[in-house]
KEZA-205395 format. One line per field, with one value per atom (N, C-alpha, C): residue number from 1; atom name; z negated, y, x. Coordinates in steps of 0.05 Angstrom, whole numbers, plus 5000, padded with zeros to 4 digits. Layout:
i <- (NUM|...)
at <- (CA|...)
Z <- (Z|...)
Y <- (Y|...)
X <- (X|...)
This chain:
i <- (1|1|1|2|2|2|3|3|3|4|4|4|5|5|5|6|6|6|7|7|7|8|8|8|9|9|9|10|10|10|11|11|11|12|12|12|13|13|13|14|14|14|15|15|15|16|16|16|17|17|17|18|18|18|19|19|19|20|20|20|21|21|21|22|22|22|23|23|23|24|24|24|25|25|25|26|26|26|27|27|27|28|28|28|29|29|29|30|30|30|31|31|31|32|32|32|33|33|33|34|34|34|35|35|35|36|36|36|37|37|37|38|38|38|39|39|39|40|40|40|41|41|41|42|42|42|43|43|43|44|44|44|45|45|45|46|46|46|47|47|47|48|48|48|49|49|49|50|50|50|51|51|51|52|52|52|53|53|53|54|54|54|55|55|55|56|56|56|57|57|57|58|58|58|59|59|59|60|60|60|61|61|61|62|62|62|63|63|63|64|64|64|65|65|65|66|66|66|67|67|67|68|68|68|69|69|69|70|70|70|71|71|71|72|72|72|73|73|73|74|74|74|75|75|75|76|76|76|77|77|77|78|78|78|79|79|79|80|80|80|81|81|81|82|82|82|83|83|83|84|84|84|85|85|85|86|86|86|87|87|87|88|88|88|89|89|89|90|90|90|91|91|91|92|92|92|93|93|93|94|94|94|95|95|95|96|96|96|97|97|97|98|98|98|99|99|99|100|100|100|101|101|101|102|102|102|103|103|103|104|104|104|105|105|105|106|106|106|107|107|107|108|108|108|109|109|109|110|110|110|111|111|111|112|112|112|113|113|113|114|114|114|115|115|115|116|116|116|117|117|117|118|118|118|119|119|119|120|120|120|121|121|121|122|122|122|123|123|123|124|124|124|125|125|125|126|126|126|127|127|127|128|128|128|129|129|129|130|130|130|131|131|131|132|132|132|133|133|133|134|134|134|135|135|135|136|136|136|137|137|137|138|138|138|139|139|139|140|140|140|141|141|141|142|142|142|143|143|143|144|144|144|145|145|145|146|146|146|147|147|147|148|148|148|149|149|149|150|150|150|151|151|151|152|152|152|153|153|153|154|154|154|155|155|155|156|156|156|157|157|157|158|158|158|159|159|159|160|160|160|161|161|161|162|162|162|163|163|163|164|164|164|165|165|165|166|166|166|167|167|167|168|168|168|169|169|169|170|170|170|171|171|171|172|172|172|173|173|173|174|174|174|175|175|175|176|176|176|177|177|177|178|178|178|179|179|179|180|180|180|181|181|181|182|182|182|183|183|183|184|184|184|185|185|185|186|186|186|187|187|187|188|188|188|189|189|189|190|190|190|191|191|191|192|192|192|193|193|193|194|194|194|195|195|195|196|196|196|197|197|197|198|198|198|199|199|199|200|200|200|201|201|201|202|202|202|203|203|203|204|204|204|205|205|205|206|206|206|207|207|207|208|208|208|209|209|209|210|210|210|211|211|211|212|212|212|213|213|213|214|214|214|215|215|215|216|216|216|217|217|217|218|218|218|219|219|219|220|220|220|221|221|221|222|222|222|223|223|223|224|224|224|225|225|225|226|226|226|227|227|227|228|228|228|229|229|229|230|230|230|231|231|231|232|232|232|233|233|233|234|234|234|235|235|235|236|236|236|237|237|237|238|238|238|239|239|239|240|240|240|241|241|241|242|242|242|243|243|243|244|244|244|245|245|245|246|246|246|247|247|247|248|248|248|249|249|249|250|250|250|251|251|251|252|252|252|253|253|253|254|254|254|255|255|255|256|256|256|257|257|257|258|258|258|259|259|259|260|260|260|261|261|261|262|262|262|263|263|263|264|264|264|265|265|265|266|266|266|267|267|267|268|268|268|269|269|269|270|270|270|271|271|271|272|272|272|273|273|273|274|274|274|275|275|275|276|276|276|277|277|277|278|278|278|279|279|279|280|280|280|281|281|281|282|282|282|283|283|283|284|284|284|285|285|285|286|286|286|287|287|287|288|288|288|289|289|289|290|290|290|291|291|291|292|292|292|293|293|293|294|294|294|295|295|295|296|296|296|297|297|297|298|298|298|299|299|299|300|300|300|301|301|301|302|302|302|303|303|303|304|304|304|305|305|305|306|306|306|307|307|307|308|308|308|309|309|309|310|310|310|311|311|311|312|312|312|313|313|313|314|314|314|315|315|315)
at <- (N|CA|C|N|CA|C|N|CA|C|N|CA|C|N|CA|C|N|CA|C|N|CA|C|N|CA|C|N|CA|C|N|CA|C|N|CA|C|N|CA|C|N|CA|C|N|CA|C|N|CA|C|N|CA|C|N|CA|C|N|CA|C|N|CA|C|N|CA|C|N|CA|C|N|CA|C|N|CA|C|N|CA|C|N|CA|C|N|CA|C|N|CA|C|N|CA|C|N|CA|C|N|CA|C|N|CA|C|N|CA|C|N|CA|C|N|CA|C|N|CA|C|N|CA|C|N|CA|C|N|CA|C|N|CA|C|N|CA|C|N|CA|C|N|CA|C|N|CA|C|N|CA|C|N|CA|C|N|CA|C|N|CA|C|N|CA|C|N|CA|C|N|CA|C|N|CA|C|N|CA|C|N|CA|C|N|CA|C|N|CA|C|N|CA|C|N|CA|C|N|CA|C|N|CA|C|N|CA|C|N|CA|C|N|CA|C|N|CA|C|N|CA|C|N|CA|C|N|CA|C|N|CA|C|N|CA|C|N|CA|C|N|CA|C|N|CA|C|N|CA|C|N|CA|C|N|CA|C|N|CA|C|N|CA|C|N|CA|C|N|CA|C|N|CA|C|N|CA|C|N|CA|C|N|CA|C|N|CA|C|N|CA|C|N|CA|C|N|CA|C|N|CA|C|N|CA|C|N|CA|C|N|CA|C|N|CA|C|N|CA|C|N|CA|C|N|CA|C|N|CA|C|N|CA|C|N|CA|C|N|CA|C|N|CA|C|N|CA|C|N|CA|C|N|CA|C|N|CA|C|N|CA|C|N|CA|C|N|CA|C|N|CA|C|N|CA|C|N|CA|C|N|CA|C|N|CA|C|N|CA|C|N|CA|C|N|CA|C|N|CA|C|N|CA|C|N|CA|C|N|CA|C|N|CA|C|N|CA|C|N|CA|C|N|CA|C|N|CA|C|N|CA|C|N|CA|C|N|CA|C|N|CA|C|N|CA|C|N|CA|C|N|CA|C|N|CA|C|N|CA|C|N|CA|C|N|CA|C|N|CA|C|N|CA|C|N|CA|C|N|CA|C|N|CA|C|N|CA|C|N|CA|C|N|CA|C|N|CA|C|N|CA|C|N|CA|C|N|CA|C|N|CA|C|N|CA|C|N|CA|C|N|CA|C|N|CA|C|N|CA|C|N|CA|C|N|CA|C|N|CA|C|N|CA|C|N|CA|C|N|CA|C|N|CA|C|N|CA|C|N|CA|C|N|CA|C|N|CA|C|N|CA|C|N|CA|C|N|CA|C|N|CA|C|N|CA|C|N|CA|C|N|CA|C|N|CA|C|N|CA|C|N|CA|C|N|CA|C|N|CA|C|N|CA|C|N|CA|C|N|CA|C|N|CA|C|N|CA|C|N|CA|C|N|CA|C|N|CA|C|N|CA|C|N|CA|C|N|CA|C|N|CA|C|N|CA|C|N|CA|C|N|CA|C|N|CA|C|N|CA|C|N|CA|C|N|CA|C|N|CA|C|N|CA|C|N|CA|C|N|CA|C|N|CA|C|N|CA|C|N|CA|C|N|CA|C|N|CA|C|N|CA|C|N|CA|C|N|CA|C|N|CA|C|N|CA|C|N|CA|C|N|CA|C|N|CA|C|N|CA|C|N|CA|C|N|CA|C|N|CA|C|N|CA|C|N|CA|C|N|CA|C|N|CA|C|N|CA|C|N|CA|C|N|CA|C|N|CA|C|N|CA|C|N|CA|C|N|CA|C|N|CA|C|N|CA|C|N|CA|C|N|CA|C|N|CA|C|N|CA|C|N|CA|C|N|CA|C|N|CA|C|N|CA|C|N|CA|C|N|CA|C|N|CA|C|N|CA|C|N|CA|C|N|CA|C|N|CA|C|N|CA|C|N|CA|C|N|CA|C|N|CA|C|N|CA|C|N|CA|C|N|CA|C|N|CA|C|N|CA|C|N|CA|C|N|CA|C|N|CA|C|N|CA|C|N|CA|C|N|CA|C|N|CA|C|N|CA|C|N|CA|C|N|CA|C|N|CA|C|N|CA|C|N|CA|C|N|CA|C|N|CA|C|N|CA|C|N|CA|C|N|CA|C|N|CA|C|N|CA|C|N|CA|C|N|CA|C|N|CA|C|N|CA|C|N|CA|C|N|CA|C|N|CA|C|N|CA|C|N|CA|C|N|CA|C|N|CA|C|N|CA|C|N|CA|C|N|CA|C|N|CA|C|N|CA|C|N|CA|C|N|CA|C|N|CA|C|N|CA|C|N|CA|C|N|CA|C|N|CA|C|N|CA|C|N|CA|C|N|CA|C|N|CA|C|N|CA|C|N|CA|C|N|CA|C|N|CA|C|N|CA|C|N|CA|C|N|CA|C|N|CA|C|N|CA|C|N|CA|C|N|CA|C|N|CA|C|N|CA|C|N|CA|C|N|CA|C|N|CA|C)
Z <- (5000|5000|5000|5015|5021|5002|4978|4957|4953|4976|4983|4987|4989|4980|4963|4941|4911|4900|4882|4872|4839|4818|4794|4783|4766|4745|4727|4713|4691|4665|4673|4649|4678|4655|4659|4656|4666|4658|4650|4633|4634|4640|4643|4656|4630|4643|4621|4609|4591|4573|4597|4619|4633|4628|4638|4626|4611|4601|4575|4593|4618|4630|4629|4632|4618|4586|4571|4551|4529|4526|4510|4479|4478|4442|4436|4448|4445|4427|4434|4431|4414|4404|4395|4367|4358|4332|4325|4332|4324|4306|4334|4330|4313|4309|4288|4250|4254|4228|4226|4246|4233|4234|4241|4233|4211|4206|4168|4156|4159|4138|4138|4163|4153|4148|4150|4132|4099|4089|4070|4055|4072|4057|4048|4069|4069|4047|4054|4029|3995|3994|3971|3964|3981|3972|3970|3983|3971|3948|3941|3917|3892|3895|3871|3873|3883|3880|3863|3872|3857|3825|3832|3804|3777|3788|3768|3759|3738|3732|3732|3731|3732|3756|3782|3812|3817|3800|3809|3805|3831|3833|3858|3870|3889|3917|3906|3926|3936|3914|3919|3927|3927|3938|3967|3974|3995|4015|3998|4012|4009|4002|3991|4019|4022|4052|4074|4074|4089|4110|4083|4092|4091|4085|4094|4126|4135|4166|4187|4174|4179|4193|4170|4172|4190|4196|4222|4245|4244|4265|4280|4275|4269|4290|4273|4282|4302|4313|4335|4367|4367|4382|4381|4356|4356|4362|4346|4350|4373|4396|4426|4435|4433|4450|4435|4420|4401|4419|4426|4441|4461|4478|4501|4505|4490|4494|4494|4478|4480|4500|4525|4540|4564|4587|4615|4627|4623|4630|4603|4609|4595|4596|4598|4599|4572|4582|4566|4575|4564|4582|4579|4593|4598|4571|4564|4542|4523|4516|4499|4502|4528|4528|4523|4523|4517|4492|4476|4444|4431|4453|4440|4440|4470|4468|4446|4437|4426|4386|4384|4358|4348|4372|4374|4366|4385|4385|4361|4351|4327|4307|4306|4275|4276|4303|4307|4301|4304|4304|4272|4269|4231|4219|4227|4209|4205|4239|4249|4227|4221|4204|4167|4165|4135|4126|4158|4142|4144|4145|4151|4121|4117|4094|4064|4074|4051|4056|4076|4068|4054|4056|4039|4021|4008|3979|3967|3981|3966|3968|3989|3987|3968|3958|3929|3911|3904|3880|3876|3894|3887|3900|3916|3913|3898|3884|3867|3841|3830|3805|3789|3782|3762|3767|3790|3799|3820|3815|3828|3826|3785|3780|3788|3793|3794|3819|3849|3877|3875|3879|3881|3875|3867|3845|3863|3849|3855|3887|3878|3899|3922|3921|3949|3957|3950|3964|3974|3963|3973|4000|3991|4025|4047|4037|4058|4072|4061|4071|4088|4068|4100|4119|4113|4137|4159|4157|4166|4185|4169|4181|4200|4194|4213|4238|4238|4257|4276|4270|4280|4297|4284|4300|4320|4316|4339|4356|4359|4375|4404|4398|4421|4416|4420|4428|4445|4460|4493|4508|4504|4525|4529|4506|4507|4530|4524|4535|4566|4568|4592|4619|4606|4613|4621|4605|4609|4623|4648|4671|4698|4684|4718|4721|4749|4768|4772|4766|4766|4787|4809|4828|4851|4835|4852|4843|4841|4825|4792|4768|4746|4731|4743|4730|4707|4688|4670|4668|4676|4674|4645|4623|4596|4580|4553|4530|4509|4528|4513|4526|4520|4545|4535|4543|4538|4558|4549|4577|4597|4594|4632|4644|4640|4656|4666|4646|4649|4668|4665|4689|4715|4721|4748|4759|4746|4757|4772|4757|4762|4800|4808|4836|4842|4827|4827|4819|4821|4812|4776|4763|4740|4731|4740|4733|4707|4706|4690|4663|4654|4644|4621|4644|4630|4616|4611|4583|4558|4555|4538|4527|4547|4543|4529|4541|4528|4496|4496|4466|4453|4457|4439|4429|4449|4452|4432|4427|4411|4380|4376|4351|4347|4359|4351|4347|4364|4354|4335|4323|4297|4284|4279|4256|4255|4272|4272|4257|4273|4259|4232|4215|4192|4166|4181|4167|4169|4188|4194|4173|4179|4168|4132|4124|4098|4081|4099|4091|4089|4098|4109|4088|4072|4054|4030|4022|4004|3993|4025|4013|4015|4018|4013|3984|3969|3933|3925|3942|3919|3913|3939|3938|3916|3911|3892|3860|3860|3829|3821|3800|3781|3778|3768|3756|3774|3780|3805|3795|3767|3776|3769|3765|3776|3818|3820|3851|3861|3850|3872|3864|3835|3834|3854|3859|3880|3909|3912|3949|3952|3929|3927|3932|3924|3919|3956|3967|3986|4017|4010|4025|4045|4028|4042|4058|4057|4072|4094|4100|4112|4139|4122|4133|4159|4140|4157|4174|4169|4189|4215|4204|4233|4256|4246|4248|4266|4254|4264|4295|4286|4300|4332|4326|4346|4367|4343|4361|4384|4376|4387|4407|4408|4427|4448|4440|4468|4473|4468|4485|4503|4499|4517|4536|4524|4542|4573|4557|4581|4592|4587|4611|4634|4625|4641|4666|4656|4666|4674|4694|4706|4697|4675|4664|4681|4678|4690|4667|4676|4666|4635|4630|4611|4593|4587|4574|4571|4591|4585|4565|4561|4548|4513|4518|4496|4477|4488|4481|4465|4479|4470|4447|4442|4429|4398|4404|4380|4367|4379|4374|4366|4369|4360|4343|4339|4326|4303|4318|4299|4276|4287|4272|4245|4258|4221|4210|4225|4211|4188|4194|4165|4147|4154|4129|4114|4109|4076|4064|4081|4065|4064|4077|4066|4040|4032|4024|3985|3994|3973|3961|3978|3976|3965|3978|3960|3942|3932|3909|3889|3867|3846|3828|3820|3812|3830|3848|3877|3870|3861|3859|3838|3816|3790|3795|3804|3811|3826|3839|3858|3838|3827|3805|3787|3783|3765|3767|3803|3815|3812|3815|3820|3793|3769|3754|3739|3740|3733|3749|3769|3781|3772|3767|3756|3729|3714|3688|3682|3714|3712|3718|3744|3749|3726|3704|3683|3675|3661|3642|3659|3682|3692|3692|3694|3692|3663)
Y <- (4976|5000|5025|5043|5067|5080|5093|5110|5132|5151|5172|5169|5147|5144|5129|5124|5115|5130|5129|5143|5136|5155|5133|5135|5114|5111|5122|5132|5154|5127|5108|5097|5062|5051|5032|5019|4999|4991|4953|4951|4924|4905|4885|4868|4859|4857|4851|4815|4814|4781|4766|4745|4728|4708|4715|4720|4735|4754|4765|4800|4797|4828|4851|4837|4849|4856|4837|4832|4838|4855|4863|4867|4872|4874|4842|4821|4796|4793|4799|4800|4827|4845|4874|4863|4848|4852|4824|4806|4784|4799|4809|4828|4845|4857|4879|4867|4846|4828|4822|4803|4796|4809|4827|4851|4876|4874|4875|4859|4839|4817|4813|4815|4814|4839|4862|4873|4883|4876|4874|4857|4833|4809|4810|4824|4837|4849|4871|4893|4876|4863|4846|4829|4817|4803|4817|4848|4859|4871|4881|4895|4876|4854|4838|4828|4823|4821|4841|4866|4890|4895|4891|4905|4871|4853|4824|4826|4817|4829|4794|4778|4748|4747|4747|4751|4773|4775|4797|4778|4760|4737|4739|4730|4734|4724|4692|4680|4691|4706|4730|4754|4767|4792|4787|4763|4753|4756|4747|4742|4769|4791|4809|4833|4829|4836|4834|4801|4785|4803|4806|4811|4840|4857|4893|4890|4865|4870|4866|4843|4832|4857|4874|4893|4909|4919|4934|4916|4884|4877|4874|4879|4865|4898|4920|4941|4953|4948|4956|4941|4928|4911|4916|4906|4897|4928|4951|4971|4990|4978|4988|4962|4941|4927|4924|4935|4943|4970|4984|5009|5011|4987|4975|4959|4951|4931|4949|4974|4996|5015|5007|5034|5025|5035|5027|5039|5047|5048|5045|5017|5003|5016|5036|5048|5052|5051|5062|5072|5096|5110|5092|5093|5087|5087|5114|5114|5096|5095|5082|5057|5037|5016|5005|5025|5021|5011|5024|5036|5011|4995|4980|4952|4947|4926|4925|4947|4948|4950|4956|4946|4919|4907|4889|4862|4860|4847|4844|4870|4885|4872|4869|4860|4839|4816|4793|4787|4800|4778|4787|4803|4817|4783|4787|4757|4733|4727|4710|4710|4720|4725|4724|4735|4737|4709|4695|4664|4650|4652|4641|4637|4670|4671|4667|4664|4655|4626|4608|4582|4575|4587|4595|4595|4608|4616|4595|4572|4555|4530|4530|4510|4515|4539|4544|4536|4550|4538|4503|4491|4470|4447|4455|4437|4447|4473|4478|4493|4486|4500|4515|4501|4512|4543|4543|4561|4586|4580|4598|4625|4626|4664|4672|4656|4675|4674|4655|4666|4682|4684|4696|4719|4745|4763|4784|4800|4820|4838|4842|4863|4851|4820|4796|4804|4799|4790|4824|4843|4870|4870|4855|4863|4842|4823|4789|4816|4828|4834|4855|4879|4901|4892|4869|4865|4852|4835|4829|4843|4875|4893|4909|4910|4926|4919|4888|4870|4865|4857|4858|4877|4905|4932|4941|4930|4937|4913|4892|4870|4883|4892|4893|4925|4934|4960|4966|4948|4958|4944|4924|4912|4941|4943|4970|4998|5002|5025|5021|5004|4991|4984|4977|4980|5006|5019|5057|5065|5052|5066|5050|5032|5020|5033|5039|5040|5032|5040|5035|5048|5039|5054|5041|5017|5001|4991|4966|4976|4972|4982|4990|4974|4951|4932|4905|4914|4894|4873|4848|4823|4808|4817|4819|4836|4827|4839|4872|4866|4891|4888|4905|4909|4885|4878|4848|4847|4840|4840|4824|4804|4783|4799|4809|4824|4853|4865|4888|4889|4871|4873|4867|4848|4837|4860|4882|4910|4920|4923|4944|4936|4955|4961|4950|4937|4927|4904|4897|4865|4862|4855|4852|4827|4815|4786|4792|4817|4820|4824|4817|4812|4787|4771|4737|4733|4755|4765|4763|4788|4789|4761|4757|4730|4709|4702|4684|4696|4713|4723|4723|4727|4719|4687|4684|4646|4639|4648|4634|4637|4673|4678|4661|4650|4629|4608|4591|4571|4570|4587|4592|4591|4604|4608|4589|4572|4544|4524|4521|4500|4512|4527|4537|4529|4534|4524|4504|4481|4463|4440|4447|4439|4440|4470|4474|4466|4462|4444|4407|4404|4378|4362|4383|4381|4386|4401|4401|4384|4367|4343|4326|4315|4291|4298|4331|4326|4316|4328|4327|4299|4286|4247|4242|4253|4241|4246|4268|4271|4246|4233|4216|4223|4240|4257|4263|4251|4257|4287|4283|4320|4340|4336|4357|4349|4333|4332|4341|4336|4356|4384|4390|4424|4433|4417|4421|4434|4405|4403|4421|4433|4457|4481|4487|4507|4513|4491|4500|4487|4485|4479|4505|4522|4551|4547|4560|4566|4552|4526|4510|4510|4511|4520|4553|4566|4593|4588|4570|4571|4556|4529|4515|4534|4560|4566|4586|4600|4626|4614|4594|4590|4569|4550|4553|4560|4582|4603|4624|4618|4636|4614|4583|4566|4569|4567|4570|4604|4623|4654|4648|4625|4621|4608|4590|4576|4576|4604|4622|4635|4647|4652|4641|4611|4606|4585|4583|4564|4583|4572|4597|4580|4589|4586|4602|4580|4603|4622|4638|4668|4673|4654|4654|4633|4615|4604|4620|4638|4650|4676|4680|4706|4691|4663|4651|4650|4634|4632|4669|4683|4705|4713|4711|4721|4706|4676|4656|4669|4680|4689|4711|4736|4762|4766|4750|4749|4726|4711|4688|4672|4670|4666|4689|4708|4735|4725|4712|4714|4688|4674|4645|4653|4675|4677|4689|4715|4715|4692|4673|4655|4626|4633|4599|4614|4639|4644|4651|4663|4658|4638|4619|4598|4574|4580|4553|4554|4576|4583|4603|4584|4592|4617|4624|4648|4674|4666|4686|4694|4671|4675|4688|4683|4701|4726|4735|4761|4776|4761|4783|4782|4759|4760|4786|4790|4805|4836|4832|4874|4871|4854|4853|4863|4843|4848|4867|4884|4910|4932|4926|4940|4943|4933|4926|4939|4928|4942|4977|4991|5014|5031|5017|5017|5023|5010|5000|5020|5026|5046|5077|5081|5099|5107|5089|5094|5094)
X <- (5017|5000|5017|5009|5020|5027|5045|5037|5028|5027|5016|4987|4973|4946|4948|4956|4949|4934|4911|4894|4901|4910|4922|4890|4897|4873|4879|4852|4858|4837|4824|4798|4797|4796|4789|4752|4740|4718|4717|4705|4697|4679|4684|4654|4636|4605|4591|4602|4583|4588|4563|4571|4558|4529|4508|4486|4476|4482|4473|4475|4480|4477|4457|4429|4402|4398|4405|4399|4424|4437|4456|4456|4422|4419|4430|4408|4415|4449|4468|4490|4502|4492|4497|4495|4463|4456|4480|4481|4494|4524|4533|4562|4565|4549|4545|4536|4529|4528|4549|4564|4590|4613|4614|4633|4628|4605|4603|4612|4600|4610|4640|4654|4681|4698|4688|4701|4691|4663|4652|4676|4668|4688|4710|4728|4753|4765|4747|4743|4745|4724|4718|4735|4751|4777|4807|4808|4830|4825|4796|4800|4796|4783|4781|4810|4828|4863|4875|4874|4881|4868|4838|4835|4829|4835|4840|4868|4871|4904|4907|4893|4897|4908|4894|4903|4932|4947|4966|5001|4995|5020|5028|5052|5055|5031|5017|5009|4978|4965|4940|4954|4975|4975|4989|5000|5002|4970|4943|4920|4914|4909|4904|4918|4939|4948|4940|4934|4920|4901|4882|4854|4851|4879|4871|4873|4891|4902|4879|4861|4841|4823|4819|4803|4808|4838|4838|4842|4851|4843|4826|4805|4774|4765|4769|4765|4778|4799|4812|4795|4776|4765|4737|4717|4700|4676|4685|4664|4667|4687|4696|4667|4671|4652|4625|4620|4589|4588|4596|4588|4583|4605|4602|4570|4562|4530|4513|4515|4493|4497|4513|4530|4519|4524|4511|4543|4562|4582|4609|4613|4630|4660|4672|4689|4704|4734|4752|4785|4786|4814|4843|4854|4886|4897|4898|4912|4901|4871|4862|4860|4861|4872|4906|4913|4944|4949|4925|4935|4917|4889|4877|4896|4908|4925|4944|4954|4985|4977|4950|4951|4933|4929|4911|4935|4951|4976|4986|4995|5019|5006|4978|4970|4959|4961|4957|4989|5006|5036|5044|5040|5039|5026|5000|4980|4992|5006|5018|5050|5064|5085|5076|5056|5052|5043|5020|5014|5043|5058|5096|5098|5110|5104|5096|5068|5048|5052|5062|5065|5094|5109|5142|5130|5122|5105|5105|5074|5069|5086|5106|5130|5147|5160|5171|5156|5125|5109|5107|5103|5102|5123|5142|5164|5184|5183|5207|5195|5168|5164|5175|5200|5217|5236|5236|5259|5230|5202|5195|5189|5185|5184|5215|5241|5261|5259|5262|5258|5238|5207|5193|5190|5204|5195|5194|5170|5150|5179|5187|5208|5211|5218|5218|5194|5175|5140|5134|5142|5137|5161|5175|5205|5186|5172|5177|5147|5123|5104|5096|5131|5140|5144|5162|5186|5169|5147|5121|5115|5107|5094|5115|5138|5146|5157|5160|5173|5146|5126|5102|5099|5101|5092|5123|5144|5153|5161|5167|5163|5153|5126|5113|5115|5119|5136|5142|5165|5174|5159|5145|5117|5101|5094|5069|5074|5104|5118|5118|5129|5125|5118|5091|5064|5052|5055|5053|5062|5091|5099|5091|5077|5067|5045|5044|5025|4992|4985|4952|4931|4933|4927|4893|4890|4862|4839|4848|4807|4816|4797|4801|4778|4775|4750|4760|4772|4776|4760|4766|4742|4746|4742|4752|4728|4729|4715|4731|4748|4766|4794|4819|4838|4863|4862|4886|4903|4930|4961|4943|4943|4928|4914|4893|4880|4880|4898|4906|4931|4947|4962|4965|4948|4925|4916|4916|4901|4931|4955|4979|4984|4993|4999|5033|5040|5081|5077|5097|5109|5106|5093|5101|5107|5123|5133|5161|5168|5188|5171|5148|5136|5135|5150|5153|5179|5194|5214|5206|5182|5172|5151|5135|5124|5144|5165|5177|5188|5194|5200|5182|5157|5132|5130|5140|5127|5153|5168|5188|5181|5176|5168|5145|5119|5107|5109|5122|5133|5143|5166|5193|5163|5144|5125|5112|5101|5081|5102|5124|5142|5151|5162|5164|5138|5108|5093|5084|5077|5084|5104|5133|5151|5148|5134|5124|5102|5084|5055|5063|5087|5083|5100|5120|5140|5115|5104|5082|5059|5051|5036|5050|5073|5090|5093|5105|5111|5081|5057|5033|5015|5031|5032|5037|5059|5071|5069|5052|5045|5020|5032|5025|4986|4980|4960|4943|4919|4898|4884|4887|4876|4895|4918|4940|4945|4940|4939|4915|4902|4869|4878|4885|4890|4905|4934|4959|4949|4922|4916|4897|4876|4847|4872|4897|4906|4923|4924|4933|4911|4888|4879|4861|4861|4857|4867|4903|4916|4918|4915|4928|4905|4870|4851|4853|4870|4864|4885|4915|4937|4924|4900|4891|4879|4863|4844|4864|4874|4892|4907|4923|4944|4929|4899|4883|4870|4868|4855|4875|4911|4918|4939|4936|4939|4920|4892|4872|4870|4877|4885|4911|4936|4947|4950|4934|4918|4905|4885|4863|4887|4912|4924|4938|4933|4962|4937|4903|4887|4867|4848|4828|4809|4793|4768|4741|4712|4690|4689|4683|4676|4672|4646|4636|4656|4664|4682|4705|4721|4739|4737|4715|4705|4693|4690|4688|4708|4723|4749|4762|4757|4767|4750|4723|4715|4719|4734|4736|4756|4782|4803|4805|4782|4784|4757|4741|4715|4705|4712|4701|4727|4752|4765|4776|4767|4768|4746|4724|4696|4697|4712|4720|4740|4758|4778|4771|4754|4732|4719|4706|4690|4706|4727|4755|4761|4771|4793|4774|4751|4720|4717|4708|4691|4704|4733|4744|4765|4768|4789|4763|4762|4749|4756|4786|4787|4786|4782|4770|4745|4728|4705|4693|4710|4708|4713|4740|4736|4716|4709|4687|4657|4659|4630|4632|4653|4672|4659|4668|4659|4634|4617|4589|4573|4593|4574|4582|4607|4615|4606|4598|4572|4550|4538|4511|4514|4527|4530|4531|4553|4553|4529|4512|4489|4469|4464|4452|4451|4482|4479|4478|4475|4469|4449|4422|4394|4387)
């Protein structure tokens, strides 16, 4: 193509969800429930961490992180395509697809690093009890949860930048639920195969993190075999069965997104798939992380009913 007739793009658009083109509430109210609920949930599990002084250990303020990231991951996505179902022009600018990919990523590979992390944790606690208040201490778990955060947020850094000098010059129809590398670059007007750099440097940092926890879950139920005591072993396997829950769940969900790129799915399955990975998988780590750790559950009875009480004496 000529470049002297390049026309750049200034906004991109997206395609509707397949079948559901008429009918968008169908899909609005669903979305709009569960993205309360997970940041309600969210909410509810960082602050009952903070304000329980029981919960104030490394392996809750580990979760307690968790689920602030949750909250803006959740949000960097979900209330762009809630506006999108009520919109008749599904639009969103350049810049703001730049900025949706690049923290969408940043705090998917952040999650992706802290569950690492949080499985280190419970491989100290329970294959090395003895020696875990001195590894573990409060200054480590504040360095292991920056260092998280800041490795996360620049990783994808020079992808993002990148991206910002190619060429965008033809059609501007994202076939996607929100702006993601595959399809966003299927749009650019150049070669982006220098692309598959960065791809591969991703693909390593996941692996290093699957095998690490992996390697750490797998060292954990071999010690908890081996305790004598069936209910010091159900305490062992209840205490790490969260985790191990949200690592299947997380790290699933972000096998079939690589999945969808490398395989041409119909339409509607490919937009499934995406929505498991940016929707539904935040939507189980409030109610894994609730539901099956009981002093979780105390605390939040805790706000509720110190609510109520302030309530009380207010009237």
């Amino acid at each position: 193509m000529d470049q002297a007739n390049w026309t750049v793009v200034t906004e991109f658009y997206f395609s509707d969800f397949p079948h559901f083109e008429n009918s968008s509430l169908l899909l609005f109210i669903p979305l709009l429930f569960i993205y309360i609920f997970i940041i309600g949930g969210n909410f509810l599990i960082f602050f009952a961490v903070h304000l329980d002084t029981r919960l104030h250990n490394p392996m809750y303020n580990f979760i307690s992180t968790f689920s602030f990231l949750e909250i803006w991951y959740t949000t960097v996505t979900i209330p762009k395509m809630l506006s999108n179902l009520l919109s008749e022009q599904k639009s969103i600018s350049f810049i703001g697809c730049l900025l949706q990919m690049y923290f969408f990523h940043s705090l998917s590979v952040t999650e992706g690093l802290l569950l690492t992390v949080m499985a280190i944790d419970r491989y100290v606690a329970i294959c090395n009890p003895l020696r875990y208040a001195i590894i573990m201490t409060p200054r480590l778990c504040i360095q292991l949860s920056t260092g998280s955060c800041i490795f996360g947020f620049l990783i994808l850094l020079p992808e993002i930048v990148w991206i910002s000098t190619l060429p965008f010059c033809g059609p501007n129809q994202i076939h996607q639920l929100f702006c993601d590398f595959e399809p966003v670059l299927h749009l650019a007007c150049t070669d982006t195969s220098m692309i598959l750099v960065e791809d591969v440097i991703h693909a390593v940092s996941i692996l290093t993190s699957v095998s690490i926890i992996s390697f750490s879950y797998l060292r954990i139920i071999l010690v908890i075999l081996r305790i004598p005591s069936d209910e010091s072993r159900q305490k062992a396997f209840s205490t790490c069965a969260a985790h191990i829950a949200i690592f299947l769940l997380f790290f699933g969900s972000v096998a079939l997104m690589h999945l969808h790129f490398s395989v041409t799915f119909p339409s509607l399955l490919d937009k499934a798939i995406v929505m498991m990975f940016a929707v539904l998988a935040p939507l189980f780590n409030p109610i894994i992380y609730s539901l099956r750790n009981k002093d979780m559950k105390d605390a939040i009875k805790k706000i509720f009913c110190s609510q109520k009480m302030f309530n009380a004496s207010g009237s």
